[in-house]
N, C-alpha and C positions, 0 to 999 in steps of 0.2 A: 488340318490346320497347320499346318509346319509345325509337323512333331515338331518341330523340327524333324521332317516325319522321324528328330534325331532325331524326327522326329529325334541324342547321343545316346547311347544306352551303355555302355560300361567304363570308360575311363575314368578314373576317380576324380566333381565335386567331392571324386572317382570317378569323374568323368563319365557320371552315367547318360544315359540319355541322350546324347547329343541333343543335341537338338533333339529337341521334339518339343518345344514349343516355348514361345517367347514374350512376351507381352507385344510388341509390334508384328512381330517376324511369324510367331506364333501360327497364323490364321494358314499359312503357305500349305502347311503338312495336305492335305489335300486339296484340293479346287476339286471342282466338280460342278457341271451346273446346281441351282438351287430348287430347282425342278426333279434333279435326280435322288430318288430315296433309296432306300436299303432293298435289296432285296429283285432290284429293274434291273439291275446289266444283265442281260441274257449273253453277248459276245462275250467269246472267247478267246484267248488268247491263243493264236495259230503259233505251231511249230512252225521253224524254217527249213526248208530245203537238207536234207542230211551232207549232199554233196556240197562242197562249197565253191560257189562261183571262182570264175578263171579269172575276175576282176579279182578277187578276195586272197588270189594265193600268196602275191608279194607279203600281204601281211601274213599269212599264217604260217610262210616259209623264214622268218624273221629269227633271226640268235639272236640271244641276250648276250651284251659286252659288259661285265660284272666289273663295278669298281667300288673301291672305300666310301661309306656314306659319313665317314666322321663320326660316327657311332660303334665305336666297340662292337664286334661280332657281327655287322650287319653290311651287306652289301648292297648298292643300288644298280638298275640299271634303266634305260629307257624303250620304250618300245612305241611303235607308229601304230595308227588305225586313221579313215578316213574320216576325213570334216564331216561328211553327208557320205552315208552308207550308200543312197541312188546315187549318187557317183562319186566312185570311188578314185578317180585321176584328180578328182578337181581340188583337193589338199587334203594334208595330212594333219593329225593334231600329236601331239610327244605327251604319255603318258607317264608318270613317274610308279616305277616299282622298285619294292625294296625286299630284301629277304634275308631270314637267319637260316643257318643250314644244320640239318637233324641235327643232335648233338649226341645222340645212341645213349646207351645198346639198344641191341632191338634190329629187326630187318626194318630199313626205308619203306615208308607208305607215302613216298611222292609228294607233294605239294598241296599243304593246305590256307588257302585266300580267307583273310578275315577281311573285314569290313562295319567297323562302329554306329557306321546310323549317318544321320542327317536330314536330308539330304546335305553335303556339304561338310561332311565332316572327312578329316583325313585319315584315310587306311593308312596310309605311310604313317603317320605322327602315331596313331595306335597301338600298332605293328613294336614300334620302337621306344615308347613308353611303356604299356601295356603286356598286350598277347607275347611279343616275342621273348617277355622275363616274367611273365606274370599268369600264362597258360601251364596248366600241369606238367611237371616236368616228364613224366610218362608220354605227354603228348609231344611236346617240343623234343624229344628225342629220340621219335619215329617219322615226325613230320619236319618234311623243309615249311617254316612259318613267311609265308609269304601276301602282301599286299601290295595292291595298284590303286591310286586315287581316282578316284574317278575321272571324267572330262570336263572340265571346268572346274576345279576343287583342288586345293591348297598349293602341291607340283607339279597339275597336269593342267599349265594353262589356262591359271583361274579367272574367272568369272571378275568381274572388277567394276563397282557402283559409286561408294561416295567414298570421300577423304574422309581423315579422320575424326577434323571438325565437325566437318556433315552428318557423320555417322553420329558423332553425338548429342547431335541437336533432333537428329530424326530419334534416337532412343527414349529423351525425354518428350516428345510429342505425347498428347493426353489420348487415351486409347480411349474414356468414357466422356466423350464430350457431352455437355450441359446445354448449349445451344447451339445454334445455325452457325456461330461464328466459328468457335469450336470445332463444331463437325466441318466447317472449309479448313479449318488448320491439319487437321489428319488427312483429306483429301488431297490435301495440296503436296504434302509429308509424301502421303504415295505416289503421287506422282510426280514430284522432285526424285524417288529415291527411282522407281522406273525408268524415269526420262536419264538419271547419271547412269546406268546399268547398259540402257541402251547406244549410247554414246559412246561408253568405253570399251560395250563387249558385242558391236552391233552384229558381228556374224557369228560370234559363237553363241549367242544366246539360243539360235535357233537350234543349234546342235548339242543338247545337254540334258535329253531324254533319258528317263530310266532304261525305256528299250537300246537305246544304243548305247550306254555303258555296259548293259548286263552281254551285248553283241564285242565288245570291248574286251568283255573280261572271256572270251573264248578265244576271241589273239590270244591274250594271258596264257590262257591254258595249253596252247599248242605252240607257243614259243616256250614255257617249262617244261617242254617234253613231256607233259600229262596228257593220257587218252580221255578222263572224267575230270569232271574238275571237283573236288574236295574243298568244303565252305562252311565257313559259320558266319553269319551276317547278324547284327544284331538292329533291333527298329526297323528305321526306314530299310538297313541291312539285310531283312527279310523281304520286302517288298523288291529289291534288286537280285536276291536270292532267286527268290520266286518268279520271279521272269525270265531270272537267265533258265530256271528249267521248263517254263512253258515255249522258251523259244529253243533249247538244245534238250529234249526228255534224253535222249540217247546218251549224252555227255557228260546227265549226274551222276557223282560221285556219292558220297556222304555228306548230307549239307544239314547242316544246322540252321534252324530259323528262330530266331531267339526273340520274344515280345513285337510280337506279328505285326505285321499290319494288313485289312482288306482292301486288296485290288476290287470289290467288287462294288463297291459303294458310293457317290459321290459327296463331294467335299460337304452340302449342308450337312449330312449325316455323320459324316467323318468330326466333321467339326463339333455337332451338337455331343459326339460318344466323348470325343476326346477333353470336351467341358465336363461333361458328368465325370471324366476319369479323374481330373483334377481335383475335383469335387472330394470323390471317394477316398483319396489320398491326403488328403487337408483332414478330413475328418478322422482318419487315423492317426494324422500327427494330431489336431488335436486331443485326441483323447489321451495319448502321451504325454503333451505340452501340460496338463494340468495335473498330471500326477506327479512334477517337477514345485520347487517353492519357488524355481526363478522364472515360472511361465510368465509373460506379461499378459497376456491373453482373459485369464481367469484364475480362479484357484479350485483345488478338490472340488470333484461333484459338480463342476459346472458344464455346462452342455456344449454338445462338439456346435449345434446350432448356435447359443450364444459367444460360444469363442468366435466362431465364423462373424456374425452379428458387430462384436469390438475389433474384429482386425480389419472389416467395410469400414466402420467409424474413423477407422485410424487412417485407411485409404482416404478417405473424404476428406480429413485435415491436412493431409499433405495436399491435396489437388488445390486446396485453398490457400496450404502455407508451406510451400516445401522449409524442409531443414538441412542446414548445415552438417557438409563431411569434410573430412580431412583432404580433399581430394585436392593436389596441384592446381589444376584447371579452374578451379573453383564449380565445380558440380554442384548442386545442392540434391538433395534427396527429393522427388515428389512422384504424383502417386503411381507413377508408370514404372518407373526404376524398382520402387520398391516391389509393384506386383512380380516385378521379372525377377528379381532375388527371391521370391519367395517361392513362386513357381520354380526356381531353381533350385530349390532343396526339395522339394517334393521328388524326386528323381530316385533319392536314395535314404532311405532311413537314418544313416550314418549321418547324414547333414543337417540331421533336426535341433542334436543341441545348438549347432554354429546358429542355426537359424534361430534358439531361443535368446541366445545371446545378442545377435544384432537386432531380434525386434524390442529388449531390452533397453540396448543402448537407445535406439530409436524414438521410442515412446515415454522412455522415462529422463531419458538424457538428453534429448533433442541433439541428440549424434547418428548419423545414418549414414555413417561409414562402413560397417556388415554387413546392412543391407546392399550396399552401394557395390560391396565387394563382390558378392553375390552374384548380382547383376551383371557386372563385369566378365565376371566368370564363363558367365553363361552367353555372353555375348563374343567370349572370345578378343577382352580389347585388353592390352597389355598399360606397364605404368607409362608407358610414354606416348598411351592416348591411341596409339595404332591399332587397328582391327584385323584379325585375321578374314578371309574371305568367306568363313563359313555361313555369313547370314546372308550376302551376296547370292552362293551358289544354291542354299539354300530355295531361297523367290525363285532363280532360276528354272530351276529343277522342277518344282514344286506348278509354275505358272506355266510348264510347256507339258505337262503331267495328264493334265486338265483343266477344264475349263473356271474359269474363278467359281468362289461361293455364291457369293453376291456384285453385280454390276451396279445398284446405285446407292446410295446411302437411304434411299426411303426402306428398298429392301431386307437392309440391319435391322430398323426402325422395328420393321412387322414380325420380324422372325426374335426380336430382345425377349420376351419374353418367357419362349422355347428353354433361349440359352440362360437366362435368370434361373426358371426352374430347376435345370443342369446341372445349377453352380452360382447360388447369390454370391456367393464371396468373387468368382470369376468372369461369372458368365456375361455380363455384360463387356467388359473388356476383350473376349477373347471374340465375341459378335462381332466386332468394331474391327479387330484384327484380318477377319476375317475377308476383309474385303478388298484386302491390297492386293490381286492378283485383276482387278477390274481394270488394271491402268498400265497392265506390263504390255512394254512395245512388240512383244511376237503373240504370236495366235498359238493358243495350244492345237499340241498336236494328238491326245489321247483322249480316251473317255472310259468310265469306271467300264471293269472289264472282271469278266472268273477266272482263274488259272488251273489249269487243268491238269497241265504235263502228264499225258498218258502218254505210259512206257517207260517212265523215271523211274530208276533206284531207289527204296525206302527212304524218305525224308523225315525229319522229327523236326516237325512244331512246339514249341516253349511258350509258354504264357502263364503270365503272373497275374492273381485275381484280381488284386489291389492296385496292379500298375494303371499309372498319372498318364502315362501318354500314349501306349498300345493299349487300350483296355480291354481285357479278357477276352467277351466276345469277337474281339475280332481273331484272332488265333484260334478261337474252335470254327470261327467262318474260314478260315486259308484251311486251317485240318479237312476239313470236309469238302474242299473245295479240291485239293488235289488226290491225282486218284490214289497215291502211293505215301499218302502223308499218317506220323501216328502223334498223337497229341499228348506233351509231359506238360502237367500243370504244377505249378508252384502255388501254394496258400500262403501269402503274403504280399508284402507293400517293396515297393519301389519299382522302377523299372529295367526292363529282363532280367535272367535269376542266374546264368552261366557265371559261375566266380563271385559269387556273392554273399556267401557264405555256407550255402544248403546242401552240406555232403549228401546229401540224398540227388537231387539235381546233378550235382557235378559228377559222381559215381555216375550216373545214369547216362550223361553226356558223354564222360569217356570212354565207357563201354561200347559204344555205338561208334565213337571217331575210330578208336585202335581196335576195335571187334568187329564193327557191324552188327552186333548185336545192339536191337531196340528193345525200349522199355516192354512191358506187355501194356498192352489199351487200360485207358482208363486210370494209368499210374498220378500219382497225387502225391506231392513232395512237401516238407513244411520245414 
């Protein structure tokens, strides 16, 4: 569904999650025909050629020219790779990297690539926020901390849709339309925002494949002078992970897969897990929410179903009567904004009281300014109305991945149900979302697929029980799905668990970056 397949998963609401899912944008994290269910992709995902092509060597013979990135201890530099991999003369695209250098003691363990999620979220902004100050200092000072943005995504030549007006008339678009009329305003919504995307980014839309960033990030590797490449990808992170080792097994390093995602599944499925995920994760806060006196929701002893129940009520009165926020532009709160602030704290447990607070304000104040903030947050739009690229690159990524969920609106219609069951607080909304990939200008180029990478390096898959937008099962499907994978779970809420508070988790992740030593099977962290 567009975990956003951030889907974000760690920078601090804490920036978890990236993306991984959004009330409009939401639906992207997989495509997949709606024909394809769990458990059909028999294709595998083919290694490439170990020699590399004589068209390919200009890129792989490529030095980094290291300059000041304006951030304190971090350097950037730029690196080429082809528009289109089948020919490689006909242009190049400039990839943004940045990197902090080991900070010791300790011998050098070469270069480790993080990558936050998205699709569409920036490695470089992570890197530099995040992992480069925020990764264990044991770790950061045996590793050079190093990221590349993807192609199409925030410094590598982004992906580019609507202005910023646009963008936020397409955010308050109603996700649960009521009637015919309705359901033309969301159709129309996706294909306005398709039809700008295609306009502004007509030739690189078609080049912003997962496969060919993850062929991207092996330039990367062989211009930092690494023989393996060493990874930790978090969300969609893993899903890019994971391919670069089905397409180089030879090449992994130490890779981290932090709140999985299944390549092997198509988008109805993906979509309907990742409604149930939100689901699962609402019901945890609320059972929180009411053991609080400021819950608005309920009080003591009331049930995570009737809290669910009063926060739909509350949704329905905004679609009827949005409310007043503080906002410059004059936004008003209604019920699309608000599900996407909400769904935005779902990410991380840390953001439930902010969230008890703005649905406070909300419901009793007729202020929907936190909610609103929320929203924002998650959308990536600053105070002066701008958006960053991430929901752009996002559709992108996501629409050339696979094939849409759903091509027509009758199709939502028959499948509401499914997603009601999922998730009554969500599920209708996120069906609806799901259908923006029916209207994007390029043909996908993918279809659900197993990744196998026989002959890779020990890999360690992460998954969290409770997590909102990789849900569980899908990180014991990529564990078993590659042949060299071992599976560390987390028993808790939010999503992926690296840095998030669980010295059990984090011990066990650094042992395996600066050791090589993995957990033993079947480890279980809380």
């Amino acid at each position: 569904m567009y975990i956003r397949r951030t889907l974000r998963p760690t920078w601090p609401v804490r920036a978890s999650g990236l993306l991984l899912a959004a009330a409009l944008l939401i639906s992207a994290c997989s495509s997949g025909s709606s024909t394809t269910t769990a458990s059909t992709a028999d294709a595998v995902l083919a290694a490439l050629p170990r020699s590399t092509p004589s068209a390919l060597s200009p890129y792989y013979g490529q030095k980094l020219n290291w300059r000041s990135c304006g951030v304190p201890g971090f350097e950037c530099a730029t690196v080429k790779a082809p528009l289109d991999y089948a020919k490689p003369g006909a242009g190049d695209i400039r990839l943004a990297v940045a990197r902090k250098k080991a900070t010791g003691p300790g011998k050098p363990l070469g270069s480790l690539l993080v990558n936050p999620g998205g699709p569409g979220g920036s490695a470089v902004g992570y890197l530099q926020q995040y992992a480069g100050i925020g990764y264990p200092a044991e770790v950061r000072a045996r590793y050079d901390m190093v990221a590349v943005d993807p192609r199409g995504v925030a410094r590598s030549e982004p992906v580019e849709c609507l202005n910023g007006r646009q963008m936020d008339t397409y955010t308050q678009t109603d996700t649960t339309p009521d009637d015919k009329k309705e359901t033309g305003q969301l159709v129309d919504a996706y294909q306005k925002f398709a039809e700008g995307c295609g306009a502004r980014s007509p030739e690189l839309l078609r080049h912003v494949s997962t496969v060919e960033a993850a062929r991207d990030m092996d330039i990367v590797r062989a211009a930092l002078g690494d023989q393996k490449l060493t990874y930790v990808g978090a969300s969609y992170g893993t899903f890019l992970g994971a391919t670069y080792a089905g397409l180089f097994p030879d090449r992994v390093g130490r890779m981290v897969l932090d709140g999985a995602m299944d390549p092997s599944i198509g988008a109805r499925k993906l979509n309907e897990d990742q409604t149930a995920g939100f689901e699962t994760a609402f019901r945890s806060f609320a059972k929180d929410c009411v053991r609080h006196s400021d819950c608005p929701l309920g009080g003591a002893g009331t049930s995570p179903e009737q809290v669910g129940k009063n926060l739909k009520a509350f949704f329905q009165q905004l679609d009827k009567a949005p409310i007043p926020t503080d906002d410059p532009d004059g936004r008003k709160l209604g019920e699309a904004l608000a599900t996407t602030g909400v769904i935005a704290a779902m990410y991380d447990e840390a953001a439930w009281p902010q969230l008890r607070g703005a649905l406070t304000s909300a419901m009793k104040e007729r202020d929907g300014s936190g909610l609103l903030a929320l929203s924002d947050s998650y959308y990536e739009r600053d105070a002066d109305g701008k958006y960053a690229n991430l929901m752009f690159a996002n559709a992108a990524v996501n629409c050339l991945d696979l094939p849409a969920a759903f091509s027509t609106p009758e199709q939502v219609e028959k499948a509401l149900p499914a997603f009601e069951k999922a998730s009554p607080v969500f599920g209708e909304g996120l069906a609806w979302a799901s259908l923006n990939c029916a209207y994007w200008p390029v043909k996908p180029t993918g279809e659900p697929h197993r990744i196998e990478a026989k002959g890779a390096a020990p890999i360690l898959v992460v998954g969290t029980t409770r997590d909102p937008a990789t849900p569980y099962p899908w990180a014991q499907s990529l564990a078993s799905q590659l042949s060299s994978a071992t599976l560390l779970t987390y028993v808790g809420d939010g999503h992926t668990a690296y840095g998030r508070g669980s010295a059990c988790i984090d011990s066990a992740i650094d042992r395996y970056l600066l050791h090589g030593t993995l957990p033993p099977k079947g480890k279980r962290c809380s």
